[in-house]
C-alpha positions as CSV (number, residue, x, y, z in Angstrom):
1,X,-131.8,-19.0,-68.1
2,X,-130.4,-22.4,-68.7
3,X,-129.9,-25.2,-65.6
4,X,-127.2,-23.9,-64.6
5,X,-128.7,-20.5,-64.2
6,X,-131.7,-21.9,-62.2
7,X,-129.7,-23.7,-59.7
8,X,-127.6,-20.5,-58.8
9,X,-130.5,-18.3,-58.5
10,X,-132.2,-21.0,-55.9
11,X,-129.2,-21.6,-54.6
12,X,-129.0,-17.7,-53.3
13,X,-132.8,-17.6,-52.9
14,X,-132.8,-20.4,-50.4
15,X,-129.3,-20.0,-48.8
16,X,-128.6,-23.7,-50.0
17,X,-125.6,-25.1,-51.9
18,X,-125.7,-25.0,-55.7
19,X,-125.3,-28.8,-55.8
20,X,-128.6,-29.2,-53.4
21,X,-130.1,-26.8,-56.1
22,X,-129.1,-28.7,-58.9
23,X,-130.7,-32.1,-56.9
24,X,-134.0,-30.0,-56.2
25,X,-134.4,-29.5,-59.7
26,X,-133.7,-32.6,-61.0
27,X,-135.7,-34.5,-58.5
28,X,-138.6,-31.8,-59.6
29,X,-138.3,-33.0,-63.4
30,X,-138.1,-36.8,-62.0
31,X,-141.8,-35.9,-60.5
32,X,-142.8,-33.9,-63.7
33,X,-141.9,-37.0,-66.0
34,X,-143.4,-39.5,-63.6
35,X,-146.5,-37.9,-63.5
36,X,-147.3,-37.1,-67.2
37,X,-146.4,-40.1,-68.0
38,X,-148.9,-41.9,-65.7
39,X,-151.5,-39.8,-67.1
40,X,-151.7,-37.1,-64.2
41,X,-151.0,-33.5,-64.4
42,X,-149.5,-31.0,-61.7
43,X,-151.1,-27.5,-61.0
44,X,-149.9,-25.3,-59.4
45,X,-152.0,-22.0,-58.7
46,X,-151.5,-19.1,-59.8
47,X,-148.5,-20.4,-61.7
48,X,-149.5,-23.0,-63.9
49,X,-150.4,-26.5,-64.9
50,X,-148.1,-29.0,-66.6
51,X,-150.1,-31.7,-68.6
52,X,-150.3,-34.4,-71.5
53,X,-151.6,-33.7,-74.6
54,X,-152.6,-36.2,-77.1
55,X,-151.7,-35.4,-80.7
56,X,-153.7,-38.2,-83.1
57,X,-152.7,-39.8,-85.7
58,X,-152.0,-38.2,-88.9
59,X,-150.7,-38.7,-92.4
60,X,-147.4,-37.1,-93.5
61,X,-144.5,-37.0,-96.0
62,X,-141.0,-37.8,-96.2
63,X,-139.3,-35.3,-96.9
64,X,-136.6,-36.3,-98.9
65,X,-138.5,-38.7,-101.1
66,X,-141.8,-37.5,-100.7
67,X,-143.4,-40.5,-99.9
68,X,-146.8,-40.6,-97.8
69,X,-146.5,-42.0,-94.5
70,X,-148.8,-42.3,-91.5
71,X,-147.2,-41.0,-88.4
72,X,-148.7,-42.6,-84.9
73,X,-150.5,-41.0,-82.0
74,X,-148.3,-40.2,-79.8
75,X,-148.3,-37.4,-76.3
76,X,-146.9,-34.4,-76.0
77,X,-146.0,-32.0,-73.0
78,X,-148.0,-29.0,-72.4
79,X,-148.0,-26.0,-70.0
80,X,-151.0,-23.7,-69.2
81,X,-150.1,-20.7,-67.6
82,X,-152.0,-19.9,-64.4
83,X,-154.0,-16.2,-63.9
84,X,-150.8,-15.2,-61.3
85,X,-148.1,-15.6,-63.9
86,X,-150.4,-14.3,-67.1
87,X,-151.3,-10.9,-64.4
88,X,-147.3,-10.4,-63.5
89,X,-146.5,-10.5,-66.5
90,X,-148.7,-8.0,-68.5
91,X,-148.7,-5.7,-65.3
92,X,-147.4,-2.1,-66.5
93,X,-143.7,-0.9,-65.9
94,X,-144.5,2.0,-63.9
């Protein structure tokens, strides 16, 4: 499901317009952005928890010439998956 996809299903979910959909979502990746890059996180229970995640320095190659080269520290995005979403979606199909 892309953006676009999102914002239709919430828009029918929620019995809101697709263009308030499309600002809830947007507004909710504003906050996601914000946050991580502060240094916070944002759990949610039984869903998840979006975090930073700090991948050291290390030394790498180019890969066209070969050439060592030391490539920074930098943070990444992460997502832990709460106990709710893991349960729904191993629970059996019968």
């Amino acid at each position: 499901m892309n953006r676009q996809g999102l914002a239709s299903a919430l828009a029918s979910e929620l019995d809101v317009s697709k263009s308030d959909a499309l600002k809830f979502i947007q507004t909710f990746e504003q906050i996601v952005c914000s946050t991580l890059s502060e240094g916070g996180d944002i759990s949610l229970p039984g869903f998840g928890r979006f975090y930073r995640n700090r991948h050291g320095a290390r030394l790498g190659r180019n890969p066209s010439t070969g050439e060592p080269l030391t490539l920074p520290a930098r943070y990444v995005p992460a997502f832990s998956p709460g106990k709710g979403l893991k349960q729904f979606l191993n629970q059996d199909d019968s």
